[in-house]
MIZA-633112 format. One record per residue (C-alpha): residue in three letters; y, x, z. Coordinates in steps of 0.25 Angstrom, whole numbers, plus 5000, padded with zeros to 4 digits. Layout:
BEGIN
   aa  north  east    up
  ALA      Y     X     Z
...
***
This chain:
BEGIN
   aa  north  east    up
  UNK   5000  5000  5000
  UNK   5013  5004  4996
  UNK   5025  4998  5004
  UNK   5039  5001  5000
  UNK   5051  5000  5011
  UNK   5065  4995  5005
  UNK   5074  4999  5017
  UNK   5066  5010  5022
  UNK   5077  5018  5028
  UNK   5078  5007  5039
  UNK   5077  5010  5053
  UNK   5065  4997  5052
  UNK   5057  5007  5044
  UNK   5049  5014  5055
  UNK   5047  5000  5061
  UNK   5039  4997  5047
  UNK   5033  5009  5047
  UNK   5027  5009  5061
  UNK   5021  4996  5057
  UNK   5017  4999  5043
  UNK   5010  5013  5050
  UNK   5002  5001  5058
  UNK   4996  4994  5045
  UNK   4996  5005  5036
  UNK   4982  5008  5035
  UNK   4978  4991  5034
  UNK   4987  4992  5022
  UNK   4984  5002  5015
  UNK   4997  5009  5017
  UNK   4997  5021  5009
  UNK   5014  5022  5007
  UNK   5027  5015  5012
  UNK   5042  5019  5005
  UNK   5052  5019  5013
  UNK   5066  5015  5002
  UNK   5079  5016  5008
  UNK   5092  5018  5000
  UNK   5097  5028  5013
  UNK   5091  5042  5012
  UNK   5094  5047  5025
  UNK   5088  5033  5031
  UNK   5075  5035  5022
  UNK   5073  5049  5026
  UNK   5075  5048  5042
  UNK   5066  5035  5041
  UNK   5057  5038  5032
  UNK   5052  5051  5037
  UNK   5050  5045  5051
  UNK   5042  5034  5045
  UNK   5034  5045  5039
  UNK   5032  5052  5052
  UNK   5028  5039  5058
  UNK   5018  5038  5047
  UNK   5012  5052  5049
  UNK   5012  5050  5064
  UNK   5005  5038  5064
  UNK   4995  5044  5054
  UNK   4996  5032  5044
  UNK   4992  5034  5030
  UNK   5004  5031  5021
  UNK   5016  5038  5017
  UNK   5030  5036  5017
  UNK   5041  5035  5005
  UNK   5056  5036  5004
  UNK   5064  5032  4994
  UNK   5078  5027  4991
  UNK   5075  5022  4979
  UNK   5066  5009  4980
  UNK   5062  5008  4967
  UNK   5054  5023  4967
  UNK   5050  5016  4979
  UNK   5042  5002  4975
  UNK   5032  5006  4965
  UNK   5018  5001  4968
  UNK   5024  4994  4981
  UNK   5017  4984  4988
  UNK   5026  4979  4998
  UNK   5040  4983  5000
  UNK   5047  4982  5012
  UNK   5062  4977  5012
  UNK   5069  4981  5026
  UNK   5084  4983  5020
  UNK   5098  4983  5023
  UNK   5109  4982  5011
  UNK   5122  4990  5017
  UNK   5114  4996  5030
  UNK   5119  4993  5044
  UNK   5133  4994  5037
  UNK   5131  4980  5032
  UNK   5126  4973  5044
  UNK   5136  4977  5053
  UNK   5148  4970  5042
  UNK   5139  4959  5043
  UNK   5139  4957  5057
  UNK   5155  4961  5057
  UNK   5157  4950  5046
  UNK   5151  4941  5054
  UNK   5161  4945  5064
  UNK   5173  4945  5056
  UNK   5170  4929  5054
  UNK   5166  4926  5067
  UNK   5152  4923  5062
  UNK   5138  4929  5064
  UNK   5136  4940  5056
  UNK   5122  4944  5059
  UNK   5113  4951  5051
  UNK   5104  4941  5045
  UNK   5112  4928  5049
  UNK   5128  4924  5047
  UNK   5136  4931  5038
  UNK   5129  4943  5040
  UNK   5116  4939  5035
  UNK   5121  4934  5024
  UNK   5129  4947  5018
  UNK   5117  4953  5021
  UNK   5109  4944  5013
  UNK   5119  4947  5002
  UNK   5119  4961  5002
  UNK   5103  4960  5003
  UNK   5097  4950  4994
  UNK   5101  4957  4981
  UNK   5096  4971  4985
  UNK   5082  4965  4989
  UNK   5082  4955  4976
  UNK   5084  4971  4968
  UNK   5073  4976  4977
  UNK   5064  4963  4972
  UNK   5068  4967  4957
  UNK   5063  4982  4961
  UNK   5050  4976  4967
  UNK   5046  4968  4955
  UNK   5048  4980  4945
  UNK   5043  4991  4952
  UNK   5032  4985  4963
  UNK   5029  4971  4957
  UNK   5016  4969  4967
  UNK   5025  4971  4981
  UNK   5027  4963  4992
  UNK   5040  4964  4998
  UNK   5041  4962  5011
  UNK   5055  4959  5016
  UNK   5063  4964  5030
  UNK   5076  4963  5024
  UNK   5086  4954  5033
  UNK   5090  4944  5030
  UNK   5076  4942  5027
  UNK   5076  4927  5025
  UNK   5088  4928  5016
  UNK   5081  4940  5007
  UNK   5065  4937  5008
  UNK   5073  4921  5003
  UNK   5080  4928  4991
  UNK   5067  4938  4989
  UNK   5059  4926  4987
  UNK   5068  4918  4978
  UNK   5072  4931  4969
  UNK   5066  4943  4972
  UNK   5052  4940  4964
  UNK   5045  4945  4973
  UNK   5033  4943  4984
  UNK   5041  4943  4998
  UNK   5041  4941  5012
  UNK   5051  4941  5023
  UNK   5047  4949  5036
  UNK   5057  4948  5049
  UNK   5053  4954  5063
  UNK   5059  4941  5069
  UNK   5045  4935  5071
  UNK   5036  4945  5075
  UNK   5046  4947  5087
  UNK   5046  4935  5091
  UNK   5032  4933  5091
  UNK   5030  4946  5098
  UNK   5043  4942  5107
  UNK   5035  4928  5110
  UNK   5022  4938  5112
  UNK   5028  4945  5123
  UNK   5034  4932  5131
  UNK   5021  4927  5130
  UNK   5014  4940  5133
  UNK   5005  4938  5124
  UNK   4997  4947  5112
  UNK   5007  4944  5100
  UNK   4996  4943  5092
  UNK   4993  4931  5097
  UNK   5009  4926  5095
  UNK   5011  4917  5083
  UNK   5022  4910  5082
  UNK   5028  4900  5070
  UNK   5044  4905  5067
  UNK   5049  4898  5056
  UNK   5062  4896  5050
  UNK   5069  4909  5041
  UNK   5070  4922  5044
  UNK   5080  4925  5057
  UNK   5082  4910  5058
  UNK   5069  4904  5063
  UNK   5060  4898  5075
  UNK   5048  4899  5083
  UNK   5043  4885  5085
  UNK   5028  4889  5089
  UNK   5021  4902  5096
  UNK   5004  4900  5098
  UNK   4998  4913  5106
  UNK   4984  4913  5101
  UNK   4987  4901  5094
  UNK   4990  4892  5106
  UNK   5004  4885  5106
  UNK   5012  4895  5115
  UNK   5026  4889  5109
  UNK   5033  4882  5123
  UNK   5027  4893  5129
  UNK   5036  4904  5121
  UNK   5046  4896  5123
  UNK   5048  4895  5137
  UNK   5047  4908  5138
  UNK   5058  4910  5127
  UNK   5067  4902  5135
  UNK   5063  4910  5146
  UNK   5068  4923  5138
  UNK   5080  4917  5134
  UNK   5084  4913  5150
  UNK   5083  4927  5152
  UNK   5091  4933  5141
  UNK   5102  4941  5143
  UNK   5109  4941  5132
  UNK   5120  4930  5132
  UNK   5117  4924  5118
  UNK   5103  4919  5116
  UNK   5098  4904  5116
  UNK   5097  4896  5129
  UNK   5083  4892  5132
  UNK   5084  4877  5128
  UNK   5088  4880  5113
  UNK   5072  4885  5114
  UNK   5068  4872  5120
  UNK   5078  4864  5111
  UNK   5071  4871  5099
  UNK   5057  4872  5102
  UNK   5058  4886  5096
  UNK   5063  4899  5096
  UNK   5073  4903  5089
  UNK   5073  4917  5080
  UNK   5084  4927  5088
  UNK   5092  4926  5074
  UNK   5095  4911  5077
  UNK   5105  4916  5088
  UNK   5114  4917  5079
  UNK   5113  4903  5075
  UNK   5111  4896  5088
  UNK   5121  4906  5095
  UNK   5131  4907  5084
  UNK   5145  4906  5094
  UNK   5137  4918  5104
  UNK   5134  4925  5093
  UNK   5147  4927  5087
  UNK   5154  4927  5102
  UNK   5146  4940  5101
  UNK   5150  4945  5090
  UNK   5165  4942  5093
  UNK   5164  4952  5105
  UNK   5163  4964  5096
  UNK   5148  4966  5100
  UNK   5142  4976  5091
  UNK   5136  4971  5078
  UNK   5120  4973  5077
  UNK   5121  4982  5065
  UNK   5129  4991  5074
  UNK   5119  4990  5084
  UNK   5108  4992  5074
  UNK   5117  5004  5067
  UNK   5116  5012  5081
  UNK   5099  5009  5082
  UNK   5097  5012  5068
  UNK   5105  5027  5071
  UNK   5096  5030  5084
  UNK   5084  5027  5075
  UNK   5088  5035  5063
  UNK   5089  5047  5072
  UNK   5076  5042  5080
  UNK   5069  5043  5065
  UNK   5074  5057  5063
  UNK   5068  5064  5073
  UNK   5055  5068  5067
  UNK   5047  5069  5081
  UNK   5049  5054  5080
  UNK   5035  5047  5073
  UNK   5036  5033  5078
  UNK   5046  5021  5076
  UNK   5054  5024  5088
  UNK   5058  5014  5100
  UNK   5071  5012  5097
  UNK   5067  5004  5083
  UNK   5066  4993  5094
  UNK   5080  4992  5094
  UNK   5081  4991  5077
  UNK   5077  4976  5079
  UNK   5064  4978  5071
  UNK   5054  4974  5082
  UNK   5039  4972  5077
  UNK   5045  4974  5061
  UNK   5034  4984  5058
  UNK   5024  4974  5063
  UNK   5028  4963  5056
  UNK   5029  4969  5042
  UNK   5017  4979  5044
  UNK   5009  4965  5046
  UNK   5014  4957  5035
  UNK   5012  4967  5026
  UNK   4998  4970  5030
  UNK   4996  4953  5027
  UNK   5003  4955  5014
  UNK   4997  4966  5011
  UNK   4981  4962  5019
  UNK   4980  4947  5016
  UNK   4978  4945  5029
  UNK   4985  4931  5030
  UNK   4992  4936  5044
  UNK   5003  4926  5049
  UNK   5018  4933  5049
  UNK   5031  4927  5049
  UNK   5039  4930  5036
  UNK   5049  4925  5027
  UNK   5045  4918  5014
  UNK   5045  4904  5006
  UNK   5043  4893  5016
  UNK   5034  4886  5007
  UNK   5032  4872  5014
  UNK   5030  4880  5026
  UNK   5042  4874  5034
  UNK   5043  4861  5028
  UNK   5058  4859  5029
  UNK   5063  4871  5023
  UNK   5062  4871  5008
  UNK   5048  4878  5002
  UNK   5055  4888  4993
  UNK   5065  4896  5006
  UNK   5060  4908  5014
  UNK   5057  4905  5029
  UNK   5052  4912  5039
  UNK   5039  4908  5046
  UNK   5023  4912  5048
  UNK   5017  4913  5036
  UNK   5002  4918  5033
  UNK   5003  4931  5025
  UNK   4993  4937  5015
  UNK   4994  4945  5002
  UNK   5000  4934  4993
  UNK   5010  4932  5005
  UNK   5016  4925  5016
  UNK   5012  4910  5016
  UNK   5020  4900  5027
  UNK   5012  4894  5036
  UNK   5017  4879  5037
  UNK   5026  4875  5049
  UNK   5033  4862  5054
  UNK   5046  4857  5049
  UNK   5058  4865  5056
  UNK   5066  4855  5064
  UNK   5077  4851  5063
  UNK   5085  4861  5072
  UNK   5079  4872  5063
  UNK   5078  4866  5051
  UNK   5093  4863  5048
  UNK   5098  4878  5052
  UNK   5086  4886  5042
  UNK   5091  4876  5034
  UNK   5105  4880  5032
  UNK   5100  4894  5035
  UNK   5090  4893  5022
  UNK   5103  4888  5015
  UNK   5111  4899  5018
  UNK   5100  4908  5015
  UNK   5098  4903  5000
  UNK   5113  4904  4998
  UNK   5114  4917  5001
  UNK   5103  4921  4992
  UNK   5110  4914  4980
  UNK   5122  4922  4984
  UNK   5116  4934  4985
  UNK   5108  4934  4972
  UNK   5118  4927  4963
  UNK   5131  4933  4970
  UNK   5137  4921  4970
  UNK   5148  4917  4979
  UNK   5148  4902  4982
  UNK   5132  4905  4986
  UNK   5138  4916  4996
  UNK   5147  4905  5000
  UNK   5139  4893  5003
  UNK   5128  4903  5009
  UNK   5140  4907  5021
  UNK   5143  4892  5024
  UNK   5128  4889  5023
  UNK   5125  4899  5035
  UNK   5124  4893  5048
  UNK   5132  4905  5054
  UNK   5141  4908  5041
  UNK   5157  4905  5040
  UNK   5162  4891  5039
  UNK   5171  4887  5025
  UNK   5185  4891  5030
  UNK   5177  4905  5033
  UNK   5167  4907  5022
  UNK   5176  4913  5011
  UNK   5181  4924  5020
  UNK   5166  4926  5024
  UNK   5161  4930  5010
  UNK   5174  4937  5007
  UNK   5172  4948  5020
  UNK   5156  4948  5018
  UNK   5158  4952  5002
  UNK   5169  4962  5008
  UNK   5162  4968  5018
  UNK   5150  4970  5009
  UNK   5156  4976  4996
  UNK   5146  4982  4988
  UNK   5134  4975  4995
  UNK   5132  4962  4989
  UNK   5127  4965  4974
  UNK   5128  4952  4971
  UNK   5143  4948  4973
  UNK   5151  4953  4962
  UNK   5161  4964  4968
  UNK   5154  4966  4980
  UNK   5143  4973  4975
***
């Protein structure tokens, strides 16, 4: 097996590697390319990672290239775990977000929407590559905001795709430990999109555990420190527990009280981890993914993807939460969307497992959400402005009319020369 790593100078990379190191020898493993348009990134990172392959003494190589397209021949899966405009980008995102009073979070807000602009046509050109050069690969896709790209993937990339997020192995493993329980025996049934989703049922060894996990969810929640995080009865009210993301939704005044306070924005944060590590992964004493990855915000990444590529790749028909078309599998959403939810996995793919209905408290924001979504992929394809628009007032979290305008203007401003697309600011 030949894997292929867009975005392999990422700090995420000896994450994937340590869990790839784990399956290797079940797949076949024989070389992983690590493709990264950063030449000094690529070469701190991929010389750890091959230290961490000789160390561990697993039998496949590691590759470097800047070029992806000296890269994908005779690929069969390709990883996509990229970031267009680096950390750079993500911390405008969060500052325009800012200058509006408005969330301005990676993946959600006005944040995740210039990011889904400056994203979806570089991963539609890495589709186009993939159809020329490696037409029997999988892609497999990490990219945030994954919902938004694994959708437009699906609709115009041509082809075979699945959206991974490390959102629901945590919480199963999360439940796993407040149950102290094997999480092996944890399933639970998270359903809605990608960062904008529920858990409505958890069995342990397939016995209904569900009121259980959340009592002690409230119990968490009672005990929680930090000031913004949901009161225990929005849990009761829901019947459900809601993915962290949806803080942004529920607690949208907290959240940009927060932000009015000057606290720092996450890419900062992220900018100071992913320093420590760089220098961590070039000391060449240093064989193993070291602790302080932790703090990245990839927890249980490597176990995720390493496992359903090895059902991808195995047939082994293994149940995973991912991202792809719904397919009738949550009745009330349209057919032809992406969603995320637990879907059995083999080599022709990942097919939804059927679920209830959503109600209607969770069905009316995926809704809109799904709406903002679609809009967004048309403005990002087609470059066309009044999608751009309608995509900003569609957002839950976007401007209103009197501010939208001034919204678009300062997001194609403050990413000149990232959004192909958008004719003078490309």
């Amino acid at each position: 097996m030949k894997i292929v790593v867009i975005g392999g100078g990422s700090t995420y990379t000896p994450e994937l590697i340590d869990g790839l190191i784990a399956r290797g020898a079940a797949l076949g493993l024989r070389e992983v390319w690590l493709v990264d348009p950063n030449v000094e990134r690529l070469r701190i990172v991929s010389a750890f990672a091959e230290r961490m392959v000789h160390h561990a003494g697993a039998r496949f190589r590691i590759e470097a290239r800047t070029d992806r397209r000296a890269a994908l021949p005779d690929a069969d899966f390709v990883l996509t775990q990229l970031r267009v405009g680096g950390q750079a980008a993500r911390h405008n995102d969060e500052l325009l977000g800012r200058r509006h009073d408005l969330i301005g979070q990676e993946t959600t807000g006005v944040g995740g929407f210039a990011k889904a602009l400056r994203t979806v046509p570089v991963m539609l050109d890495i589709a186009r590559d993939i159809r020329e050069l490696a037409p029997g690969a999988r892609l497999v896709n990490f990219t945030n905001p994954a919902g938004i790209v694994t959708e437009a993937l699906v609709r115009h990339g041509g082809v075979p795709v699945v959206g991974l997020c490390n959102n629901a192995i945590t919480m199963q493993r999360g439940i796993a430990r407040m149950l102290q329980v094997d999480p092996a025996t944890v399933r639970i049934e998270q359903v809605g999109l990608n960062h904008l989703n529920w858990v409505r049922q958890v069995t342990v060894g397939g016995d209904d555990a569900t009121d259980a996990v959340l009592q002690a969810y409230m119990d968490v929640l009672r005990h929680d420190e930090d000031p913004i995080h949901l009161p225990p009865w929005m849990i009761s009210l829901l019947h459900a527990i809601p993915s962290s993301y949806l803080e942004y939704f529920y607690l949208e005044s907290q959240i940009r009280e927060r932000q009015r306070s000057g606290a720092p924005t996450r890419a900062e944060i992220v900018m100071d981890v992913e320093r420590r590590l760089m220098e961590r992964y070039t000391d060449v004493h240093l064989c193993e993914k070291p602790a302080e990855l932790m703090e990245r915000g990839g927890a249980y990444y490597s176990t995720a993807a390493a496992a359903l590529i090895e059902s991808l790749w195995l047939g082994d028909g293994a149940e995973h939460v991912v991202n792809t078309r719904n397919a009738g599998a949550i009745p009330n959403l349209p057919d032809d969307v992406v969603v995320e939810l637990p879907c059995r996995v083999d080599a022709r793919g990942a097919a939804p497992l059927g679920v209830a209905p959503l109600a209607a408290e969770l069905h009316g924001l995926t809704s809109q959400v799904k709406a903002y979504e679609l809009l967004t992929i048309q403005a990002a394809v087609s470059g066309d402005e009044a999608a751009a628009l309608k995509a900003l007032l569609a957002n839950p979290l976007g401007p209103d009319v009197a501010h939208v305008e001034a919204v678009w203007h300062d997001l194609k401003r403050t990413n000149a020369g990232l959004l192909p697309t958008f004719g003078g600011h490309g």
